[in-house]
N, C-alpha and C positions, 0 to 999 in steps of 0.2 A: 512670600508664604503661599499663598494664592499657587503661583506658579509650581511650587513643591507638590501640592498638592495635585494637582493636577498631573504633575510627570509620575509622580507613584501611581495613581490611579491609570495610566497608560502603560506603566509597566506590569501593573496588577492584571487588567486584562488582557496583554498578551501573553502573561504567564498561567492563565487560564485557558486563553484558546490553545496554548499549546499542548495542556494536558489534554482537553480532550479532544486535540486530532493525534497524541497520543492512544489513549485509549483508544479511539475508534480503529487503527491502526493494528491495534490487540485483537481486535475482537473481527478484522478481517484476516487475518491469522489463525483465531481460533473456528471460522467461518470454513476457512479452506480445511482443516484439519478437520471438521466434522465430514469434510467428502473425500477424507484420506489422500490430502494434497502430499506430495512429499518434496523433502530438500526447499521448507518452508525457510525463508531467511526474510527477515525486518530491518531495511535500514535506516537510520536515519543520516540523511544530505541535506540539515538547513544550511552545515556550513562550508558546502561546495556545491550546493545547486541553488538556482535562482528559480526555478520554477514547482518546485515543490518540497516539501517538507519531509517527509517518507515516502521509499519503497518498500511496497511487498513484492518478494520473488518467489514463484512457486512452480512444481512440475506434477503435472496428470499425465497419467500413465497414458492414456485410450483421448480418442476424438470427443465418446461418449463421457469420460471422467472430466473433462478440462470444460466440459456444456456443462456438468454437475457443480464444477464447483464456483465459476461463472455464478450460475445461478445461485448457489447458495450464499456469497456475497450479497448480491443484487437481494435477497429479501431479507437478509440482516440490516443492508443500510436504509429499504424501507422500514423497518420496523421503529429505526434510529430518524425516519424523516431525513433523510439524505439521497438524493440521487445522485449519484453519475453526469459528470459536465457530457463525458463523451465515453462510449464503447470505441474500439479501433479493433482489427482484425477479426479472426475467426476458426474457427476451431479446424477446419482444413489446412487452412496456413502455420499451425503447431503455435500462434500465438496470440492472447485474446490481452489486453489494455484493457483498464477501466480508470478512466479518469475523476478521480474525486478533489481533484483542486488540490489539498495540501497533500493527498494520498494519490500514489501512483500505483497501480495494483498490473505486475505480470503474471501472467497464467502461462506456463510453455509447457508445450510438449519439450521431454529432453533433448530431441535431436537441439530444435528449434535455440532452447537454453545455451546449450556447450555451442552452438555458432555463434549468439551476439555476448557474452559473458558478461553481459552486465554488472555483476559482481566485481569483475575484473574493472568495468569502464568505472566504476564510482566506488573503488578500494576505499580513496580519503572519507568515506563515509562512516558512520559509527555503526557496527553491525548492535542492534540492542534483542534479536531474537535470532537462533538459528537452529534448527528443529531437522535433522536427515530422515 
């Protein structure tokens, strides 16, 4: 009995953490979208990646758009108390990472995009937003 109880309450809260790195997942979607991110796509890869839960894919237009929208993540998920494990690239190189642990966040420039397709490299993913 004991033991029953105990496995639903582990299943309870990881069906909780996954809402909200669901949610947070949204609202770095609708983060990008407030800096006119385009060819925004959400996927979810719990059940072909090991190292994270969702990707966001997204394409800025200009050096200067891709810093915008960068940023405008980076003070949504302070707002949410969340940082960033790690940043990686940079807006010279057409592609910016933001590492949030269950969230994998890409920023491209198009060129940048249409070379690694990532879309392409993790198809068996569930796409659950795609916004052109």
């Amino acid at each position: 009995m004991v033991c029953d109880i105990i496995y639903w309450l582990q299943w309870l809260l990881v069906e909780v953490i996954t809402l909200d790195t669901a949610e947070i997942a949204r609202k770095i979607v609708d983060a990008a979208l407030n800096r006119h991110a385009s060819d925004i796509v959400l996927l979810d890869v719990r059940e072909v990646c090991s190292f994270t839960d969702y990707f966001v894919i997204c394409n800025g237009e200009s050096e200067r758009q891709l810093t915008a929208i960068s940023e405008e993540i980076d003070e949504m998920l302070a707002e949410e108390n969340i940082s960033p494990r790690r940043h990686q690239g940079n807006v010279s190189s057409g592609w910016i990472i933001l590492d949030i642990g269950d969230i994998v966040v890409h920023i491209f420039s198009p060129e940048q995009r249409k070379y690694y397709t990532l879309e392409e490299m993790w198809s068996k993913g569930a796409t659950v937003v795609k916004i052109l």
